[in-house]
N, C-alpha and C positions, 0 to 999 in steps of 0.2 A: 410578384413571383420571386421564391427565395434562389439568391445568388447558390456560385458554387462553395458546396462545400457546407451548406446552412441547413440547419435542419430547423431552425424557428424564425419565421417572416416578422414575429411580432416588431416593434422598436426595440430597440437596444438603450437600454436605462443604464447609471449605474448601479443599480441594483444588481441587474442583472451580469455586469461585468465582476463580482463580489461573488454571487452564485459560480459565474466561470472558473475562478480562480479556486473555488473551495471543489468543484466538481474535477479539479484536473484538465479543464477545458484552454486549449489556446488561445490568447485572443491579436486576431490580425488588424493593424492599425496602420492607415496611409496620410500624408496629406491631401489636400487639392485643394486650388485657388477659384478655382472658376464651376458657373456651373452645369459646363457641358461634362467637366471630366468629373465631378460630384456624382453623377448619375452613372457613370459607369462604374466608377470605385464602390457606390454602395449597390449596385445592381451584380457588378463580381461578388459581391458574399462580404467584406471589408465591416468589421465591428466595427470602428470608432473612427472616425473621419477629422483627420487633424488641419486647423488651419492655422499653419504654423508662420510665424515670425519669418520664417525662409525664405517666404514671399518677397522678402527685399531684396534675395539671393537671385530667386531663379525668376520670378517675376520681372521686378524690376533693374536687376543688372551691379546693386551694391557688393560690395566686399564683404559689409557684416549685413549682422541683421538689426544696427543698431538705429536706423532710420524711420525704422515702421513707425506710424504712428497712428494712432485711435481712431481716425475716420481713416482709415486707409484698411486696416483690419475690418470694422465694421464692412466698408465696401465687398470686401474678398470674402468674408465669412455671408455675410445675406446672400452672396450669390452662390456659395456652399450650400447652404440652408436650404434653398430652392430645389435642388436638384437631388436631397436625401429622405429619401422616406426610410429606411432602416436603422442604418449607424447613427449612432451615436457622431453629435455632433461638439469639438470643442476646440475651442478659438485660444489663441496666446493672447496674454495681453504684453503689449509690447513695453521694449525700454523704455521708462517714465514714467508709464501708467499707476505704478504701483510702490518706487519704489522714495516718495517723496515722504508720504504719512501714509495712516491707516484708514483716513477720511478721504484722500484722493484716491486710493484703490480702490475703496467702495464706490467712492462715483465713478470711474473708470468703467469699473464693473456692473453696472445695472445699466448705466449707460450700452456696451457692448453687448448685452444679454437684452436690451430690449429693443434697441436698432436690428441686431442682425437676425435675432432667433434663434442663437445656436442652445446647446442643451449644459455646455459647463466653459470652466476655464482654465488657460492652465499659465502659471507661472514657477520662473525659476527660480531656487533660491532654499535657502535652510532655515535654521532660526534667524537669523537677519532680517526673513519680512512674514514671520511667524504670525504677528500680528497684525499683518496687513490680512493674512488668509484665515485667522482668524474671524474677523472683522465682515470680511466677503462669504463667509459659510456663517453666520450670524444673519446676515442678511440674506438667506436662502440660497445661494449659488454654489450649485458645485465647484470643488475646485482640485485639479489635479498638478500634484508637484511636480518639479523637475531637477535633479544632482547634477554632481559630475561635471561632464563641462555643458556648464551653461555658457551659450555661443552669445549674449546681454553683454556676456562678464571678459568678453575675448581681450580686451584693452589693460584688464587688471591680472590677466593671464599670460597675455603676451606669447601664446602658443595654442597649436590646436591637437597640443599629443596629450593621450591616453592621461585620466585623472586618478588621482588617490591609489597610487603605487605606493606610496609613502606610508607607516603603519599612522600617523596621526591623522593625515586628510580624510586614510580611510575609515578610522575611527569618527573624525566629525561628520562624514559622509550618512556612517549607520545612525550616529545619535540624529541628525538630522532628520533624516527617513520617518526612524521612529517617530521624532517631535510631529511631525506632517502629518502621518499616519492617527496617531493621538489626537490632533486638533482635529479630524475629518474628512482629511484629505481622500477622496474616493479610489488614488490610485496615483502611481511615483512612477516618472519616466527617469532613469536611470541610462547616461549616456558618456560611453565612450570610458567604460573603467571597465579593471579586472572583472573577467568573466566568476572567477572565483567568490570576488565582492557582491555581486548580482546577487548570486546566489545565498549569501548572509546575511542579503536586506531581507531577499524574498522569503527565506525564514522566519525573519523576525517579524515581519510587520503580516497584518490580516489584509492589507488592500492588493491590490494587483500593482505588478511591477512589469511595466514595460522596458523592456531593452533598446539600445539604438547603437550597436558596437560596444555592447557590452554581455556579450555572450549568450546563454541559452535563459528564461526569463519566462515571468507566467503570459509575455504577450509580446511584440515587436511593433516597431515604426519605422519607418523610410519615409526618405522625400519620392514622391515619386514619379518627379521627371528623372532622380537619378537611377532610380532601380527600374525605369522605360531606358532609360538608355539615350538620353533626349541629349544629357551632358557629358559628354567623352572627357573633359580635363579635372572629371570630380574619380578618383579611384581608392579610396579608402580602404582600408583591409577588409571592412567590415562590411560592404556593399556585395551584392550579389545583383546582378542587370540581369534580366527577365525578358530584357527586347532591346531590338538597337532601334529604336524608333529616328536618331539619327541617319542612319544611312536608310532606313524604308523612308523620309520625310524629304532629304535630299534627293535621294532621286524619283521620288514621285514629282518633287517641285522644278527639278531636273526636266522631267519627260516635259510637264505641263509649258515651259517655256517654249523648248523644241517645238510643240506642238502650234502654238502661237502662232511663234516667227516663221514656221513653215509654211501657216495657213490652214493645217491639219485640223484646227479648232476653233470655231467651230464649225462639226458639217453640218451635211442640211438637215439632216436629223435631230439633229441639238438647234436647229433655229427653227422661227416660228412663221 
């Protein structure tokens, strides 16, 4: 049954996210790791279901994202997979995967795509690993880029503020885009730059451009235990929270102790 807001139950292809973009259509883009929360992101209406590198964020408790690694992702995205019949399904490939040669990203990558079953992939990066995605859409797999700040690349950054303010970054930014978008790329996430820039990729190039604090865009992404509200010390400008599922989680877990230690549960109703 189609989510809110959907007017077609089919799959979500990229094909069809190419149609969106030329139709003027939005498209709405989440993570999820797991897959209880898989089936409510794509049962809410959710086009493209991201299983994102973050996982070592909110997951597992790292600072970067720079830990994940290839059976860890495999693990998180099959149990994505599981839980999606609509969205479009596409997995990171993580720090290392890709960025040694153009033959280790291929194996990376058919590996990932045939462990987990997702439907594309996405890596970050410009002409630097042009030829790694190359190489990977040679070999039949989708692949969707990613600018801006690449969170891979935090160490060579040494910050997590706003990218390609500069006229040159933002210049390598669009030749970038474009390179992506030419080699095949089915669509370029675009994060954390001028809203203005957003908007002179998303001219230039025919794929869809996802936004992620980088202003208004043929499509958006969130993480989204941070726009649940699950993470109270993540506040970004560019986050909008949707639910405090923090304080409904605490004190639901709150009462459920109380209850416990009182005795309160269970009654004899709840036992057998």
């Amino acid at each position: 049954m189609p989510g809110y807001l959907v007017e077609d139950g089919r799959k979500v292809t990229t094909k069809r996210l190419q149609e969106m973009k030329q139709a003027g259509k939005k498209i709405a883009m989440l993570t999820a790791y797991d897959y209880t929360t898989a089936r409510i992101v794509d049962g809410a209406g959710v086009d493209v279901v991201l299983i994102g590198d973050s996982a070592s964020n909110v997951m597992a408790g790292h600072v970067t994202t720079l830990p994940m690694t290839v059976d860890q992702m495999i693990y998180h995205a099959s149990s994505v997979v599981r839980g999606v019949k609509r969205a479009l399904v596409v997995c990171d490939m993580p720090f290392g995967s890709y960025q040694v040669c153009a033959e280790d990203a291929v194996r990376n990558a058919i590996r990932i795509m045939k462990e987990s079953g997702c439907d594309a992939l996405k890596l970050e990066g410009g002409v630097e690993i042009l030829d790694a995605v190359k190489k990977i859409l040679d070999a039949g797999i989708p692949v969707c880029g990613h600018l801006g700040l690449t969170p891979q690349s935090i160490n060579k950054f040494g910050t997590y503020a706003v990218r390609a303010q500069e006229e040159a970054e933002a210049e390598k930014l669009l030749s970038d885009a474009e390179a992506l978008a030419e080699a095949g790329c089915f669509a370029i996430v675009l994060e954390k730059i001028p809203a203005a820039l957003t908007q002179q990729v998303a001219c230039a190039v025919d794929v869809p451009v996802i936004g992620i604090g980088g202003g208004p865009a043929d499509g958006q992404v969130l993480v989204i235990d941070d726009m649940l509200g699950k993470n109270k010390d993540f506040s970004p400008k560019f986050l909008r929270r949707y639910a405090d599922l923090h304080t409904v989680m605490t004190d639901a877990i709150g009462q459920y102790v109380t209850d416990v230690k009182s005795g309160d549960f269970p009654s004899a109703a709840e036992s057998y």
